[in-house]
C-alpha positions as CSV (number, residue, x, y, z in Angstrom):
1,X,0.0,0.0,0.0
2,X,3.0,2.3,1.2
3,X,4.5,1.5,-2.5
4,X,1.1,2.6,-4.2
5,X,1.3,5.4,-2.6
6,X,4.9,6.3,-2.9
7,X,4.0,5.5,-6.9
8,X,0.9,8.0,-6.8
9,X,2.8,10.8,-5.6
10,X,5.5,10.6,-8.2
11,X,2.9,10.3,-11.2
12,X,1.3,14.1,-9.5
13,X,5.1,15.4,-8.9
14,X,6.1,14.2,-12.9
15,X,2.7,15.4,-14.2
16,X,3.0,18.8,-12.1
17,X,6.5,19.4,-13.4
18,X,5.5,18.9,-17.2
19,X,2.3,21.2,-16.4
20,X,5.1,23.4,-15.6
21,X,7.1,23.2,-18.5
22,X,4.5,23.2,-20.8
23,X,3.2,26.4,-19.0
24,X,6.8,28.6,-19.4
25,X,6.9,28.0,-23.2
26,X,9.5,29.8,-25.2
27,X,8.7,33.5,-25.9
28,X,9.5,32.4,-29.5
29,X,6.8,34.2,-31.2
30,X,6.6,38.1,-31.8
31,X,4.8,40.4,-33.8
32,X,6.1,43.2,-36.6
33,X,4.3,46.3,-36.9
34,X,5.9,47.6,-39.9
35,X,9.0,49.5,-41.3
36,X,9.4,53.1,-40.7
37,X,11.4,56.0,-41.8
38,X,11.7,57.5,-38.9
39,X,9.4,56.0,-36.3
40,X,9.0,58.0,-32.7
41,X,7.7,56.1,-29.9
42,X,4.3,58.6,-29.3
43,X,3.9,57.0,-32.9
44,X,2.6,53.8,-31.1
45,X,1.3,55.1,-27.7
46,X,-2.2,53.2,-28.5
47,X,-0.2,49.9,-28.5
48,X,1.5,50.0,-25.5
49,X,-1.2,48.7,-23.4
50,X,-1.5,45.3,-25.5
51,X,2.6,44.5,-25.5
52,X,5.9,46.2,-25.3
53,X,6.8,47.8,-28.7
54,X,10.6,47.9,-29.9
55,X,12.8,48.7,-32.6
56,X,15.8,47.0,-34.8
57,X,17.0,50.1,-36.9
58,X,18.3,49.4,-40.1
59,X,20.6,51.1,-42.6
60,X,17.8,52.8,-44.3
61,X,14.6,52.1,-42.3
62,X,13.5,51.0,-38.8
63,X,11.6,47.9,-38.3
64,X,8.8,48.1,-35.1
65,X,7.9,44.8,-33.1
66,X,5.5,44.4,-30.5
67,X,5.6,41.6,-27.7
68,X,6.8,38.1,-27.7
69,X,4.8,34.9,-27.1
70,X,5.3,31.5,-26.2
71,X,2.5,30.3,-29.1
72,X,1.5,31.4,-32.6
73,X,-1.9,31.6,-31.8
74,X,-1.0,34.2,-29.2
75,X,0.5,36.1,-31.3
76,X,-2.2,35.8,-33.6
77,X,-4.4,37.4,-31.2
78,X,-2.3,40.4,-30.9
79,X,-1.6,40.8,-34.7
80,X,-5.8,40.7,-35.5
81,X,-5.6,43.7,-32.9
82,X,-3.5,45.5,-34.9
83,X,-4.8,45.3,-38.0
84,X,-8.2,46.6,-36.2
85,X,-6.0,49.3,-35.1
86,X,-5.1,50.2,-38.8
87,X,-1.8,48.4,-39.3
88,X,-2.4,46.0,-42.2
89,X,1.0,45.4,-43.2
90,X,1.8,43.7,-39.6
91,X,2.6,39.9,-39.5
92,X,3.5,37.1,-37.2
93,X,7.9,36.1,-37.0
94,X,9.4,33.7,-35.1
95,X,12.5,33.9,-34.0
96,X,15.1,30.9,-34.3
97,X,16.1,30.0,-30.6
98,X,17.4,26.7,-31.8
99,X,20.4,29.6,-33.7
100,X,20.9,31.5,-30.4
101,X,23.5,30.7,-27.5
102,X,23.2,30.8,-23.7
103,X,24.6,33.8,-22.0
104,X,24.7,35.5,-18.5
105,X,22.9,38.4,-17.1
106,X,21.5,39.7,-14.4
107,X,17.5,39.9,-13.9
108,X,16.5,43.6,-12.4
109,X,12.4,43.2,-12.0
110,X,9.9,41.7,-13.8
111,X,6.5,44.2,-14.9
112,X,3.5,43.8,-16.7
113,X,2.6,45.3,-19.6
114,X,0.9,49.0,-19.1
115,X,2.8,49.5,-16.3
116,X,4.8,53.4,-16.0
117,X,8.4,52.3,-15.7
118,X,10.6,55.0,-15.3
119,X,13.7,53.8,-17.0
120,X,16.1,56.0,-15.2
121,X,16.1,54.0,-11.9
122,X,17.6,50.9,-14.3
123,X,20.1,53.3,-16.5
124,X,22.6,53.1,-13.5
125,X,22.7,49.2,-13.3
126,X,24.3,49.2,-16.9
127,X,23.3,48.2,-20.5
128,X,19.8,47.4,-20.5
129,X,17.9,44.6,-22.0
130,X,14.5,43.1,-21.9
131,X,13.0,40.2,-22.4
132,X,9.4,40.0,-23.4
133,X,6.8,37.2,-22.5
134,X,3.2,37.4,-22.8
135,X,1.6,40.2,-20.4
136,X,4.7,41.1,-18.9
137,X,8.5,41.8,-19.6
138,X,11.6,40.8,-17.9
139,X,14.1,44.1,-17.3
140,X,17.8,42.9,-17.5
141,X,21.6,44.0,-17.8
142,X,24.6,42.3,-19.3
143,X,26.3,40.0,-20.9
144,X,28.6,39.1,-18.7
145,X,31.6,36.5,-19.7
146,X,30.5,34.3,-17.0
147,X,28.6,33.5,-13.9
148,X,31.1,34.6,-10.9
149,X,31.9,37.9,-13.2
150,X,27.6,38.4,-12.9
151,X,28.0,37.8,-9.4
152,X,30.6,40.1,-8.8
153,X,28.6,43.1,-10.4
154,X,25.4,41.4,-8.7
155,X,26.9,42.6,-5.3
156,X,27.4,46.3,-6.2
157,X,23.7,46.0,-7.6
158,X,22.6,45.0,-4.8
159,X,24.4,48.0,-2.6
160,X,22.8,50.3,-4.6
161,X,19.4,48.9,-4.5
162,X,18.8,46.1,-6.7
163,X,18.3,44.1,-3.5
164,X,15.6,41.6,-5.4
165,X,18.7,41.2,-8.5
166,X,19.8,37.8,-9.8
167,X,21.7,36.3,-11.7
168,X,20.7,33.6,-14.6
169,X,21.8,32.3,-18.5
170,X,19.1,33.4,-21.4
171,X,19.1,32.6,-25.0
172,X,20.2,35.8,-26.7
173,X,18.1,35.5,-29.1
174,X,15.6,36.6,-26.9
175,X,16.8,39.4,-25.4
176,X,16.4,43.1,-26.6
177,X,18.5,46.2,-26.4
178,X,16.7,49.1,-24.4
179,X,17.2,52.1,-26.7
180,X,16.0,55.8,-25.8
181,X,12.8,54.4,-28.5
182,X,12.1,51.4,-25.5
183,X,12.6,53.9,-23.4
184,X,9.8,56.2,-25.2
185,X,12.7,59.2,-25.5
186,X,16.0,60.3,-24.0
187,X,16.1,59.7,-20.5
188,X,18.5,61.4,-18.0
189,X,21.7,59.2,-17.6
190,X,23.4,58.7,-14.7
191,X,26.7,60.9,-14.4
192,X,28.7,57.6,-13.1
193,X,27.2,54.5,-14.8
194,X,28.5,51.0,-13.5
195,X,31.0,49.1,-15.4
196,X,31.2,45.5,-16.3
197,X,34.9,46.0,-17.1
198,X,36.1,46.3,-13.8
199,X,35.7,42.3,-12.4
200,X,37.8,41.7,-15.9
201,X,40.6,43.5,-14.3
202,X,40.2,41.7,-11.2
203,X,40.8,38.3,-12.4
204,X,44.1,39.5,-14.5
205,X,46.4,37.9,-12.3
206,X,44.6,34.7,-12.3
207,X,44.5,34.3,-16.2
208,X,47.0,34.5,-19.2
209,X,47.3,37.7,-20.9
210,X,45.3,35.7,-23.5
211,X,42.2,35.6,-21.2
212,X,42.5,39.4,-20.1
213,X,40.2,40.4,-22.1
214,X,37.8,37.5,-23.0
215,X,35.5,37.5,-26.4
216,X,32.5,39.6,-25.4
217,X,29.1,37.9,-25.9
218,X,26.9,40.2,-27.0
219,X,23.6,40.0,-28.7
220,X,23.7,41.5,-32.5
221,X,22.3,44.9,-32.8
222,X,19.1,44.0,-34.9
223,X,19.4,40.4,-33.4
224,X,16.0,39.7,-36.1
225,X,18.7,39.7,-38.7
226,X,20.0,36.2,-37.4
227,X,16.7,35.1,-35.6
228,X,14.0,35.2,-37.8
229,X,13.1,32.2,-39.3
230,X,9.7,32.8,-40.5
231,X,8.4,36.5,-41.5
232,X,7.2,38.4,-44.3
233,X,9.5,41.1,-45.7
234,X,7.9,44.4,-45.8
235,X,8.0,46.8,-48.5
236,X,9.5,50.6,-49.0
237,X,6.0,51.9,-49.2
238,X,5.9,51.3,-45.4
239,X,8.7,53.5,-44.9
240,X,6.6,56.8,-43.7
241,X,5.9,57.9,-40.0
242,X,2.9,55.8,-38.6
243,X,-0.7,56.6,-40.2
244,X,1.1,58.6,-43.3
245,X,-0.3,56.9,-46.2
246,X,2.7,57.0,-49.3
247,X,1.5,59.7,-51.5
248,X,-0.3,59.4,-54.4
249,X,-1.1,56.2,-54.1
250,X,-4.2,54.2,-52.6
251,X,-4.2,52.3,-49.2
252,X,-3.9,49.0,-50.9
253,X,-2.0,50.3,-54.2
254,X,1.9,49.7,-52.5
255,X,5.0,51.3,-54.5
256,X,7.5,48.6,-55.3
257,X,9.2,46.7,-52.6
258,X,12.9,48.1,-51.3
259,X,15.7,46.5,-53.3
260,X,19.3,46.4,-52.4
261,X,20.1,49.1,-54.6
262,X,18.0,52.6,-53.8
263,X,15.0,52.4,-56.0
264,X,14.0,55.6,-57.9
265,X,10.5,56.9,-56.5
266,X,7.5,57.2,-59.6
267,X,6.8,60.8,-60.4
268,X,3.0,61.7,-59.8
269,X,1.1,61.4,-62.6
270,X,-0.7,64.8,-63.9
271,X,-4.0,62.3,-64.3
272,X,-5.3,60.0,-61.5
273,X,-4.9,56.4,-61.9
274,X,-8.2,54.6,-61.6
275,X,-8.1,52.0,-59.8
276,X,-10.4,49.7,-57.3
277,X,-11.7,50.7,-54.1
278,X,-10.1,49.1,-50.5
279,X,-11.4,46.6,-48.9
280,X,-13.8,48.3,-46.5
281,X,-12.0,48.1,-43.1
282,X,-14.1,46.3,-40.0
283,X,-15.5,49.0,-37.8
284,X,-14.9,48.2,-34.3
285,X,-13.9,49.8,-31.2
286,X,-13.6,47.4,-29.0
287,X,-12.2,48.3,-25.6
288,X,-11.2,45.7,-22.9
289,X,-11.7,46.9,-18.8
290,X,-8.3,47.8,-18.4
291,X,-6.4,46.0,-14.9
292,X,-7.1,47.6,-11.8
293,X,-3.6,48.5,-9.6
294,X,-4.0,47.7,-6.6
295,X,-1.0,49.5,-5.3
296,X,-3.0,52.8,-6.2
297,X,-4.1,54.7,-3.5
298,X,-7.1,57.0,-4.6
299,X,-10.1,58.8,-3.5
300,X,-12.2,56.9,-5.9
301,X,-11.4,53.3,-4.4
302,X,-11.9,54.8,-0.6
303,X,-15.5,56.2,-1.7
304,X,-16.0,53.1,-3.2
305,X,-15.3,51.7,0.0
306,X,-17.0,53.7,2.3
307,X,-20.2,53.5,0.5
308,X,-19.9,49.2,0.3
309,X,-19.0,49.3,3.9
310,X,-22.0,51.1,4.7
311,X,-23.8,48.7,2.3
312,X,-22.8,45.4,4.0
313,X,-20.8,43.9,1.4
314,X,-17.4,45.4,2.3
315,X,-15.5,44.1,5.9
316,X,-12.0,45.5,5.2
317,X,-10.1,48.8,5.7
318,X,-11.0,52.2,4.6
319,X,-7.2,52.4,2.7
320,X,-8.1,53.7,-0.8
321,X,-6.3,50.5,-2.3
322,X,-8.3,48.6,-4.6
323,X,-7.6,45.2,-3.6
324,X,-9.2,42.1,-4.0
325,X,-10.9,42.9,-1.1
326,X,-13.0,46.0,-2.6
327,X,-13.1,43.8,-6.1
328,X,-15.2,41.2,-4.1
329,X,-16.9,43.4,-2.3
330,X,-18.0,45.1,-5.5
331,X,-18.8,41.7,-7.4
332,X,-21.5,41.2,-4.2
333,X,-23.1,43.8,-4.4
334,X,-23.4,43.7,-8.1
335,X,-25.0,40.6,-7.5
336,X,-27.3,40.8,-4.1
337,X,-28.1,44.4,-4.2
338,X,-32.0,45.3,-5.7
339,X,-31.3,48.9,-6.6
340,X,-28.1,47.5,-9.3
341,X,-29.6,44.6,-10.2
342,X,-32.5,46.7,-11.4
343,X,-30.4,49.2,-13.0
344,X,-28.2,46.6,-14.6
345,X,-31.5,44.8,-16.0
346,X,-32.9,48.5,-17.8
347,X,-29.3,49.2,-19.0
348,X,-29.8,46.0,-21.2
349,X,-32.9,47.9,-22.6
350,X,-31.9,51.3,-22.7
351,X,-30.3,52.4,-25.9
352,X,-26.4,52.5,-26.5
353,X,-24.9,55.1,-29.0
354,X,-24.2,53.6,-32.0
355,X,-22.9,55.3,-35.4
356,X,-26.1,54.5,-37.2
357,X,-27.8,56.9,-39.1
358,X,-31.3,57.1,-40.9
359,X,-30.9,55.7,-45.0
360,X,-30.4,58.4,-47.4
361,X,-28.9,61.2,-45.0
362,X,-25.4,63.2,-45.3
363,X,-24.2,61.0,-41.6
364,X,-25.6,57.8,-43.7
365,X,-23.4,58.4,-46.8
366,X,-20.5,59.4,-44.9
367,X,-20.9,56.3,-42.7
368,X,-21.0,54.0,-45.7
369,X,-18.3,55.2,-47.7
370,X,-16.2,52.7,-47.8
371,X,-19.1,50.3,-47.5
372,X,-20.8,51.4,-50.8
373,X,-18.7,53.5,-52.3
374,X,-20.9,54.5,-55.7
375,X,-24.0,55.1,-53.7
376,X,-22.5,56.7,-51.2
377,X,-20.5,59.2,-53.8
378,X,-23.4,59.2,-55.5
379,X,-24.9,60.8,-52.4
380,X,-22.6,63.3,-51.0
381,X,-22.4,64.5,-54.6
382,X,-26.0,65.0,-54.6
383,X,-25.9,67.1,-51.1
384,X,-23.7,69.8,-52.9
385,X,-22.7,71.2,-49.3
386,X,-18.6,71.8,-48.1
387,X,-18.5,68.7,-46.0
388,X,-19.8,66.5,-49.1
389,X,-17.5,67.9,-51.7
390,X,-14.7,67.5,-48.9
391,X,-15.7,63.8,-48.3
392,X,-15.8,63.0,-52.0
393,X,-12.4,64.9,-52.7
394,X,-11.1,62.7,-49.7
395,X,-12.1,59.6,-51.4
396,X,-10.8,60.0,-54.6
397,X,-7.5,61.1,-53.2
398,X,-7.2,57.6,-50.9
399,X,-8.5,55.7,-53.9
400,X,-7.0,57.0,-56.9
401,X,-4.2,59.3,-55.5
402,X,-3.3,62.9,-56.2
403,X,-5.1,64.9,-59.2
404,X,-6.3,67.9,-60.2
405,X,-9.6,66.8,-59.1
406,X,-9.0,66.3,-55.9
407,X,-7.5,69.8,-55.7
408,X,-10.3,71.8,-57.2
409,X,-13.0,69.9,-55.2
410,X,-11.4,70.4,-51.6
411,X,-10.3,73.7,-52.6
412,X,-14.0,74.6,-53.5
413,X,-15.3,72.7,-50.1
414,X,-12.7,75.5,-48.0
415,X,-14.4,78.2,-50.2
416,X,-17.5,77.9,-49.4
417,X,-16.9,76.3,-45.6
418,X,-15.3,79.9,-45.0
419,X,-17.3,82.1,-46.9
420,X,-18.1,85.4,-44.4
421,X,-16.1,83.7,-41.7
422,X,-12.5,84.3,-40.3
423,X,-9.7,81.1,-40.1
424,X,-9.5,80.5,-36.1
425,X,-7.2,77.8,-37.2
426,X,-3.2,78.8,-37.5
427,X,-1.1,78.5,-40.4
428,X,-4.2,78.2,-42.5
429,X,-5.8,80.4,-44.6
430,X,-9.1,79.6,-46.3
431,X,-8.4,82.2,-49.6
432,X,-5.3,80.1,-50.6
433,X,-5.8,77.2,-53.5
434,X,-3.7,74.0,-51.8
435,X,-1.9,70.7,-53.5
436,X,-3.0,67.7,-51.6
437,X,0.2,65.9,-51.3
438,X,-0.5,63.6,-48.4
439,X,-3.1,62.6,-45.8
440,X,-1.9,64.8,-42.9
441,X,-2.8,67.8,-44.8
442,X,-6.1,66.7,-45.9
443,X,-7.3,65.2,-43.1
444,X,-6.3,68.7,-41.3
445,X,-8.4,70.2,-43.8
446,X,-11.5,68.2,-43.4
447,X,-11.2,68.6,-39.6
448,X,-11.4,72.9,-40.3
449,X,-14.5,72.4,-42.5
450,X,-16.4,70.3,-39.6
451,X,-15.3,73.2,-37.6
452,X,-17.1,75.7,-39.8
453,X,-20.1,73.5,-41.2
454,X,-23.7,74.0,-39.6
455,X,-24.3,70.7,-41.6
456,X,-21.0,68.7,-40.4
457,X,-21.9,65.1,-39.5
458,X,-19.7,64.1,-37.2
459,X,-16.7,62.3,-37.7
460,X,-16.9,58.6,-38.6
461,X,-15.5,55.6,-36.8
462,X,-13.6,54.0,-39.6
463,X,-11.5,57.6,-40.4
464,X,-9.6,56.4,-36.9
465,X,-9.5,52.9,-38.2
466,X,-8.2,53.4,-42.0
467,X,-5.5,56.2,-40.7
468,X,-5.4,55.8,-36.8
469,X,-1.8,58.3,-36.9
470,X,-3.7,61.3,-39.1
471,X,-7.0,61.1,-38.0
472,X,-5.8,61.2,-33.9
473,X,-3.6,64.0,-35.3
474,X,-5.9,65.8,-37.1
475,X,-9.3,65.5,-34.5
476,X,-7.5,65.6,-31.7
477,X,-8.1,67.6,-28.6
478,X,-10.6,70.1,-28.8
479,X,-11.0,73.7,-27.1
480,X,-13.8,74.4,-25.1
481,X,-16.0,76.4,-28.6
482,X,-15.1,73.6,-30.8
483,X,-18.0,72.2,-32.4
484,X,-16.8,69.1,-33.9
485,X,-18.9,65.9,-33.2
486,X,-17.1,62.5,-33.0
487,X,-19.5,59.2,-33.3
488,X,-19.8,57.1,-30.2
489,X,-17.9,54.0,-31.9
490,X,-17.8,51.6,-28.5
491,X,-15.0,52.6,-27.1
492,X,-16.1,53.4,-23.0
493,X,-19.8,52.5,-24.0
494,X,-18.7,48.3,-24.4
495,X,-18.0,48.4,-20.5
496,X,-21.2,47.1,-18.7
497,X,-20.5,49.8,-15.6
498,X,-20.8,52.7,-18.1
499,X,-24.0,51.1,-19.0
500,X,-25.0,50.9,-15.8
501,X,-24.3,54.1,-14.5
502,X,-25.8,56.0,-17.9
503,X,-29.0,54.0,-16.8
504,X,-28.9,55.3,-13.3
505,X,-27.9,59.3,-13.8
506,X,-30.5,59.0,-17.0
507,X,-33.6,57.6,-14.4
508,X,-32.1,60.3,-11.8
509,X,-32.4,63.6,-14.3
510,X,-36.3,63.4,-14.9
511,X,-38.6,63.1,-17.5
512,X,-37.5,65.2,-20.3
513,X,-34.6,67.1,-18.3
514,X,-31.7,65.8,-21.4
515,X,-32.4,66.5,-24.6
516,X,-31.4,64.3,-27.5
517,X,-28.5,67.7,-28.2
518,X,-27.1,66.8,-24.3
519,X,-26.9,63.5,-25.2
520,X,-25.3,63.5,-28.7
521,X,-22.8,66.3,-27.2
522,X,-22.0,63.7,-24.1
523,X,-21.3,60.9,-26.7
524,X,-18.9,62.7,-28.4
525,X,-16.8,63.9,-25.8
526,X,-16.7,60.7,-24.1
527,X,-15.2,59.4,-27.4
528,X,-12.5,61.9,-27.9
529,X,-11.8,61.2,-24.2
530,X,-11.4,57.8,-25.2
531,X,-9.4,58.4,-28.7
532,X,-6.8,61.3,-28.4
533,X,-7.3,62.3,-24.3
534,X,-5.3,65.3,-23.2
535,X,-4.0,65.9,-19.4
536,X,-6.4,68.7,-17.9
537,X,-5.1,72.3,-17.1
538,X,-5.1,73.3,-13.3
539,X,-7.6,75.6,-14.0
540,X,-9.8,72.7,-15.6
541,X,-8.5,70.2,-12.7
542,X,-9.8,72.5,-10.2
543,X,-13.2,72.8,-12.1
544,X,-14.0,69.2,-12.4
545,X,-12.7,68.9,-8.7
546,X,-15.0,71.4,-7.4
547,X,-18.3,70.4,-9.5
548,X,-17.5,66.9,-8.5
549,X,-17.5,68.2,-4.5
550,X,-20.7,69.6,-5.3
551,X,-22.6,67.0,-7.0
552,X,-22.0,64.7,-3.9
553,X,-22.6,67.6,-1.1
554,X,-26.1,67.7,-3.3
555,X,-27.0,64.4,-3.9
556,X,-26.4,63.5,-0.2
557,X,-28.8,66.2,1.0
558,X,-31.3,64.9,-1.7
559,X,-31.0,61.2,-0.4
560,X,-31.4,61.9,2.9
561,X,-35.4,63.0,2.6
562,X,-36.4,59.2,2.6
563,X,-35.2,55.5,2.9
564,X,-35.7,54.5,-0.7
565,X,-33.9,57.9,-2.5
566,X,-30.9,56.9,-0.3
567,X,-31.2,53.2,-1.6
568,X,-30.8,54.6,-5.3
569,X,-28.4,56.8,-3.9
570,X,-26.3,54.5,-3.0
571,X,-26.4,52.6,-6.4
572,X,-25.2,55.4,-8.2
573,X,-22.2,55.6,-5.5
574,X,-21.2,52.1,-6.1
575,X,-21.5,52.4,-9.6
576,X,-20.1,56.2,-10.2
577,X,-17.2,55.4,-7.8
578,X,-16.3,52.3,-9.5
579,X,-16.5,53.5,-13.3
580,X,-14.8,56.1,-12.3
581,X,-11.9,53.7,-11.0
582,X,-11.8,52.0,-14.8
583,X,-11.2,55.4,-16.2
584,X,-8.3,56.4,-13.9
585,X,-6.4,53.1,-15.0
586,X,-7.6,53.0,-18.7
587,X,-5.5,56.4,-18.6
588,X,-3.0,55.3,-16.4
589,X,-2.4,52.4,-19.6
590,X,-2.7,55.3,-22.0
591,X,0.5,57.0,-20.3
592,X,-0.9,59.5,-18.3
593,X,0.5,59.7,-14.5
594,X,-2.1,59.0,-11.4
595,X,-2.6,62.8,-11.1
596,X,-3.6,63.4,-14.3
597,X,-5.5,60.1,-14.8
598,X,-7.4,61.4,-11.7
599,X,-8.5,65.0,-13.5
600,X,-9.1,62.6,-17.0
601,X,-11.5,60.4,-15.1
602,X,-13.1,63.0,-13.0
603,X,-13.5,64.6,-16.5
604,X,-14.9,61.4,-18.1
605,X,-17.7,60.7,-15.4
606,X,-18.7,64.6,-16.1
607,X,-19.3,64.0,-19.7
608,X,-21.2,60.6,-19.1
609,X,-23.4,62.0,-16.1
610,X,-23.0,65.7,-15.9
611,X,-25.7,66.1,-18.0
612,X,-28.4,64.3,-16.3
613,X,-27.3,65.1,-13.2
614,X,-27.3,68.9,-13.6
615,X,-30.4,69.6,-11.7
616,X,-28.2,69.1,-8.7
617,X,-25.4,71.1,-9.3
């Protein structure tokens, strides 16, 4: 019996070690964004919460990778993400560990994706690498020539701080030289770096002069040179700063690939070249609930906890940590409490913003362009107003490239968009005839004459997904008399607690207290919150601050009248404080520090409720 035993718990020690193995698979797998001419990391600021994004500079171009997986399919998951994003040219690589060597280095801290590293704590400790593995990426330094020269600089590390440091042998091939791109710009260096050089120097005596200076292991400089074993090569066309499209030419329509020799670039022709329309690009803005840090302490998670507390479903500490504590405190209320089960059940039949628009209208066309591209031309031609002709000259310019057409026809759009009004717009003067040379430019364009246009539709989903660089560029942050309108695309509104608390504030303002102009107004801030957010002034922090103070000092003299107003009252707490939570970490991810991610999500929960909350402010 002993022996059956002894037998059973080596088959569950075998079968737990191959779990193991099978779980830690080789971060073989990483994805290529594309070949740049001179890529800058704000370039890719939307991707850094789904990976860590690098580059391999080349002699004449700059290759961007993102992440590194231990499976294809993983990978696969991130490249269909991109390509939502707009990067259609990215594809799956693998690189050849089987080609790479074992060498030694020295493991600083381990983070996860999304999380603010601030590079310059590292910089001291040395060269830096990384090494990249699903959701989070390994920080390193090295190569050393062998394990007691790592343990010798392991010491000094660990004087200066690096008490959690180790040491441990990697496959070069997946490691990665931190650059000031990694790095997302020049850092400050440290005036008196540490050097690996100095155990070398040490062992002298010990070793023949031969041995002094040993053969330095090093990982190649664009190490995907030797690694790859299995990628697509990308072509010259690519070779333009992120979301330029090459001029002349249509999305699809690539110039010839880079040979070895430099490749003379085709003149424009004087007549467009007809060709075929894209392939209509999905529309979908799909945004994940971003992770929650719990090693943020905020005002949101101790309101949050205050008001479970007094609810029953939360037993810990008042700290202003969002632990799992407050996360399953949260979850039960969700779950027993009638007020947010009721609200959660009407959110499910309330409507949701969606980019729909009634058949046959200027919105309709606009949506469908690339959908139906002759009856939506068709249409917009038919309108005869400046944000048509602009939308048609648009089109042919992406489709068929630069032309004299194109020209007149946005020329004529600026014309009669300004006609009797003044440019409030810099560097831009509506009596001047421009050359549409590229899509920065006309996109730009297009922005001023939604500006200026009684008629504008707003601005559709799939501009951000076709040219996600341009169009954040071009619509980006607004000032407080703009009066461009942005579609709700998803975005915030696929998270069930924005839902939730919509429904809530919505039942709180009254019958007929929001109009349908409130709402569409509400929609479209919350997406340009959500697509091209800007850090709040102090003036505008200490706005949102103070209406905030008074919304609550309001709403808790309103609640307190009878039993069942403080009930709903407290649903709107639970919910308000915790959406408001998600926002502060979905712009934490976006790069934002906790201060301003505070004012941002303040911000946001004033755009989705201040409206139908007004009547107590």
């Amino acid at each position: 019996m002993k022996f059956q035993i002894r037998v059973f718990s080596f088959a569950i020690l075998v079968l737990t070690a191959i779990s193991a193995i099978a779980q830690e698979a080789v971060p073989a797998f990483t994805v290529q964004v594309g070949s740049y001419a001179n890529p800058k990391p704000s370039d890719f600021a939307q991707l850094q919460s789904h990976g860590f994004v690098y580059a391999t500079k080349r002699q004449t171009h700059t290759d961007v990778y993102i992440g590194g997986y231990g499976t294809e399919a993983e990978a696969n998951q991130l490249l269909a993400t991109l390509q939502l994003f707009g990067y259609s040219n990215a594809a799956v690589t693998k690189l050849n560990t089987d080609g790479g060597q074992p060498v030694t280095i020295i493991q600083l801290a381990t983070k996860r994706i999304g999380d603010k590293t601030n590079w310059e704590d590292y910089l001291a400790a040395g060269q830096l690498y990384v090494q990249l593995s699903g959701n989070q990426f390994k920080i390193l330094t090295g190569i050393f020539p062998d394990i007691p020269a790592a343990k010798a600089h392991l010491a000094k590390l660990q004087q200066t701080g690096f008490k959690d440091a180790f040491v441990k042998n990697i496959n070069n091939v997946l490691l990665h030289e931190v650059t000031d791109f990694e790095m997302g710009g020049a850092p400050k260096r440290p005036l008196i770096p540490l050097v690996f050089e100095e155990k070398k120097q040490e062992k002298a005596p010990e070793q023949p002069k031969a041995d002094i200076e040993p053969k330095k292991q090093e990982v190649p400089k664009a190490y995907e040179d030797v690694a790859i074993v299995a990628t697509e090569t990308k072509a010259a066309a690519d070779l333009t700063p992120k979301g330029v499209e090459t001029k002349a030419a249509p999305e699809k329509a690539k110039p010839e690939p880079a040979k070895a020799a430099p490749v003379k670039a085709e003149p424009a022709k004087a007549e467009p070249v007809k060709t075929a329309a894209p392939t209509p690009t999905p529309i979908s803005f799909e945004a994940s609930l971003p992770d929650i840090r719990p090693n943020v302490k905020r005002t949101s998670a101790y309101e949050l906890q205050k008001t479970l507390k007094a609810e029953g479903s939360y037993k810990g500490s008042l700290d202003g940590f969002y632990g799992k504590g407050t996360r399953s405190a949260y979850d039960l209320a969700l779950a027993n409490n009638r007020q947010m089960q009721k609200y959660r059940i009407l959110a499910k039949y309330m409507a949701t913003p969606t980019a729909d628009a009634a058949k046959g209208t200027l919105q309709y066309h606009v949506n469908h362009l690339w959908d139906d591209p002759k009856a939506s031309m068709d249409g917009l031609a038919a309108a005869r107003t400046p944000i048509s002709k602009a939308y048609r000259a648009y089109f042919m310019y992406v489709s068929e490239g630069q032309s004299k057409d194109v020209n007149w026809l946005m020329n004529e759009a600026i014309k009669e968009a300004f006609a009797g009004k003044k440019s409030a717009f810099p560097k831009f003067d509506p009596t001047m005839r421009y050359a549409y040379e590229d899509i920065d430019q006309m996109l730009t364009h297009l922005r001023y004459i939604h500006e200026v246009s009684a008629d504008s539709p707003a601005v559709p989903c799939w501009l951000f997904r076709k040219h996600p660089g341009s169009a954040l560029k071009a619509f980006g942050p607004q000032g407080d008399g703009s009066k461009l309108k942005l579609q709700a695309c998803g975005g915030f509104w696929e998270w069930e607690e924005v839902k939730v608390l919509d429904a809530i504030s919505k039942d709180l303002s009254g019958l007929g207290q929001t109009s349908d102009a409130a709402d569409a107004k509400s929609q479209s801030q919350l997406a340009q919150l959500y697509l091209t957010p800007k850090a709040l002034t102090e003036d505008e922090r200490k706005a949102v601050e103070a209406w905030n103070a008074k919304l609550w000092q309001s709403i808790e003299g309103w609640s307190s009248r009878d039993p069942m107003l403080g009930e709903i009252a407290t649903a709107l707490k639970i919910s308000y404080f915790q959406t408001e939570v998600l926002f502060e970490d979905y712009f934490m991810d976006a790069g934002f520090t906790e201060r301003e991610a505070k004012s941002l999500g303040l911000q946001a929960m004033k755009v989705l409720v201040g409206h139908h909350l007004e009547r107590f402010i």
